[in-house]
C-alpha positions, 0 to 999 in steps of 0.5 A: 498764805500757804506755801505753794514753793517757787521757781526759778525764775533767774533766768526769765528776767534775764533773758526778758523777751519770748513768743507766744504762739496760739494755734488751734482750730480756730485758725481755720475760721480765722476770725478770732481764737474766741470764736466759738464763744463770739458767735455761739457755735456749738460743738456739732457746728464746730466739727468741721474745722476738726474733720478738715484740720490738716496744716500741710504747710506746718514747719516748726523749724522755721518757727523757731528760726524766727523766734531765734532771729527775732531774739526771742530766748523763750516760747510759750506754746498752746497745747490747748486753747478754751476750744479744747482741741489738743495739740499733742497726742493725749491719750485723754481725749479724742479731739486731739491733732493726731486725730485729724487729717494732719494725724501728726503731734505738733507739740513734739515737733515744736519742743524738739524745734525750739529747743534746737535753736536754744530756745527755753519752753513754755506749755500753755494750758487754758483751765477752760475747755468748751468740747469736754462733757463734763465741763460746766456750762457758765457765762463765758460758754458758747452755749450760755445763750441756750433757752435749755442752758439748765438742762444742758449741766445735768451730768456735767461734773467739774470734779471730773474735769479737774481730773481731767486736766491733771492727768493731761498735765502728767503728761505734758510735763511726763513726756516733753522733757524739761519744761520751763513754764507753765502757763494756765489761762484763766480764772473768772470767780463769780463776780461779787454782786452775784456772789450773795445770789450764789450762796442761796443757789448753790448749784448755779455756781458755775454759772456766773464763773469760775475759780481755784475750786472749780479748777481744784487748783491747790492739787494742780499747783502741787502736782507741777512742782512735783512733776518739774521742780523749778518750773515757773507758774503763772498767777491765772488760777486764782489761787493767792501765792500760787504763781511766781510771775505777774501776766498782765495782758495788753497793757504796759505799765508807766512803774515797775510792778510791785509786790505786796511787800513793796519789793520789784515783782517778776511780771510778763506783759503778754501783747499781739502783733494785732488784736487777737491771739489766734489768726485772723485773716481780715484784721487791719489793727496791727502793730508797727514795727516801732510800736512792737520796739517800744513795748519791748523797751517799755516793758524791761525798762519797768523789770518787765518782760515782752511775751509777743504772740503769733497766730499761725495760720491753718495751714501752718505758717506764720503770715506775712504781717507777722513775719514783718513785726518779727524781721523788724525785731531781728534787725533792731536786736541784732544790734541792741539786746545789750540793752534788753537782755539781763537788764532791769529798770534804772536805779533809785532815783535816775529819771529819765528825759522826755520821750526816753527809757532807760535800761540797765545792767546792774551786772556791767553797771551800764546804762542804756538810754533809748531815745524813743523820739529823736530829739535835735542835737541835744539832750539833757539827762537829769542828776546824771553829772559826774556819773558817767566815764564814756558814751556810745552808740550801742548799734555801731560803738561810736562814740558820743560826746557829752558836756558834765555840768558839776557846778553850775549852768554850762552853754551848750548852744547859743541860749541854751545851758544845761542846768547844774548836775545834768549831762548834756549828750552831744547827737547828730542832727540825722537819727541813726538808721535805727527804729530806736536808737539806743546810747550806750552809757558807761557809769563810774 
């Protein structure tokens, strides 16, 4: 496998918690950031959501608030999403933001909000672009429909393309100061029952996907190490060894994500507040409050990290159902990050009780027991018996006390024992007023 080099990603699995922000001219619509490809729309019918584009109601301060408030240590923003609207001033392209009514560059604006609340950067690219002329027409193009698709690629060149986004790369890592992640979406390499028709019909290639060729990645992965060494790069360029960070999206994993070699990998599940990235105006699937606490403990509890997307809406504000998800994490880790932040899955090993996850700071050598669903009076942790010196409450520090059983079965209420070499943690019969509350255990 070649060496691509690697970034520094001491940091990231520190800080384990960001937000993903999509924004782009699909926020007009307002029906899913996929829009164009959903309902075929081309590119003349599209030309009104540029024409009118202008988020009057725009303030990244209040963006970055959020994020702040809510504990989010990073961002990863949407310089350009697969409609290929630019949201900074790129000399590139004229479908670009500064082009529309708004005329103003977000992108600047967001980095020097973001970055006055302490917050680290990260600059999402998508490798696909549905406006640029010289971007082939494939499986996931708007116009894959069209009866004259064949015609439509004549001219069209994926060389110039890759160029393309080189030189808009340059500039996003040139003119924005130090950036911490690049975040390229996505490859789609043709699928492998398509694979033996291709060979014979090389010139339909770009039909059935597209992958590390098309996109010339090896050039691209070398032209951001040399632009921003230490940058961390994302594993969606199909392009083996490239990436330093796993990005499953939607899904939480039940076990730590692993490397090849069988070592802990550096992963980051991306997860919406409801089902789409961009903002949609009439979705009813959002998460609650709880569900959003849970992911985050699921993922740290697994080394993972949480990157948690908002979809602005057109006129430049995050909605209120967002806004609700995101006070909710600002209540929670107001008092709880000492579980998140700087933690990592539990030792070899320790198991976790029912309904439970655990965290832990291998740096304080504590451990942090979250109780996802509240269970009465008891619970029994397993193999934990002469392990722990204090417990407490993280969200208020007050104690919690504990039954160490080293020998043998010990009562803990009537009929009910804790078997040898478990600790039974002694809890109040009412949960904390906390969505999930967290105990905090002190090792030997």
């Amino acid at each position: 496998m070649a060496d691509y080099g690697k970034g520094d990603t001491k940091w990231f699995v520190h800080d384990r918690f960001g937000m993903f922000i999509h924004w782009g001219l699909y926020s007009m619509p307002a029906r899913h950031e996929w829009i164009r490809n959903y309902e075929c729309i081309p590119t003349e019918d599209y030309q009104i959501y540029f024409d009118l584009f202008n988020p009057d109601l725009f303030n990244p301060k209040e963006w970055a608030k959020a994020a702040h408030d809510a504990g989010m240590k990073y961002v990863v923003f949407t310089t350009k999403h697969h409609e290929g609207f630019c949201n900074w001033d790129t000399k590139f392209t004229d479908y670009k933001i500064t082009n529309t009514p708004f005329g103003r560059d977000a992108l600047r604006e967001i980095v020097d909000a973001f970055r006055a609340e302490g917050i680290r950067i990260g600059l999402y690219y998508s490798l696909i672009d549905w406006h640029h002329p010289a971007f082939t027409v494939d499986c996931n193009h708007p116009l894959r429909n069209r009866p004259d698709r064949d015609k439509l690629n004549e001219g069209k060149d994926m060389k110039r393309y890759a160029q393309y986004m080189r030189d808009q790369v340059t500039e996003l890592l040139t003119n924005y100061g130090k950036i911490d992640i690049m975040w390229f979406d996505f490859s789609y390499p043709v699928l492998p029952e398509l694979a033996v028709w291709s060979k014979g019909h090389p010139e339909r290639k770009s039909w059935d996907g597209k992958d590390h060729e098309d996109w010339e990645s090896e050039k691209l992965v070398k032209l951001v190490r040399s632009l921003q060494p230490g940058i961390i790069i994302d594993n969606r360029l199909d392009l083996p060894g490239s990436g330093d960070i796993k990005t499953p999206e939607q899904f939480t994993s039940d076990e730590p994500l692993r490397n090849e070699d069988g070592s802990l990998a550096v992963w980051e599940g991306c997860h919406t507040f409801s089902g789409s990235w961009g903002y949609y105006r009439d979705e009813l699937c959002w998460k609650s409050v709880k569900q959003c606490i849970d992911l985050l403990i699921n993922h740290v509890s697994r080394n993972g990290n949480v990157l948690m997307n908002v979809g602005p809406t057109s006129r430049g504000y995050f909605d209120e159902r967002a806004m609700h998800c995101l006070e909710g994490y600002a209540k929670w880790m107001k008092y709880n990050s000492r579980s998140i932040y700087g933690c990592t899955c539990a030792p070899e090993g320790i198991k976790e009780p029912v309904d439970c996850r655990y965290t832990y700071n291998p740096e304080t050598n504590r451990l942090y027991l979250h109780l996802m669903n509240w269970p009465f009076k008891h619970i029994m942790l397993p193999g934990m018996a002469g392990k722990v010196r204090y417990a407490q409450f993280l969200h208020d520090g007050s104690q919690v006390l504990f039954r160490d059983n080293q020998k043998k079965e010990v009562n803990v209420a009537l009929n009910a024992t804790c078997a040898e070499g478990d600790l039974a943690l002694e809890l109040p019969v009412i949960k904390p007023n906390q969505e999930v509350p967290v105990i905090e255990l002190f090792l030997k």
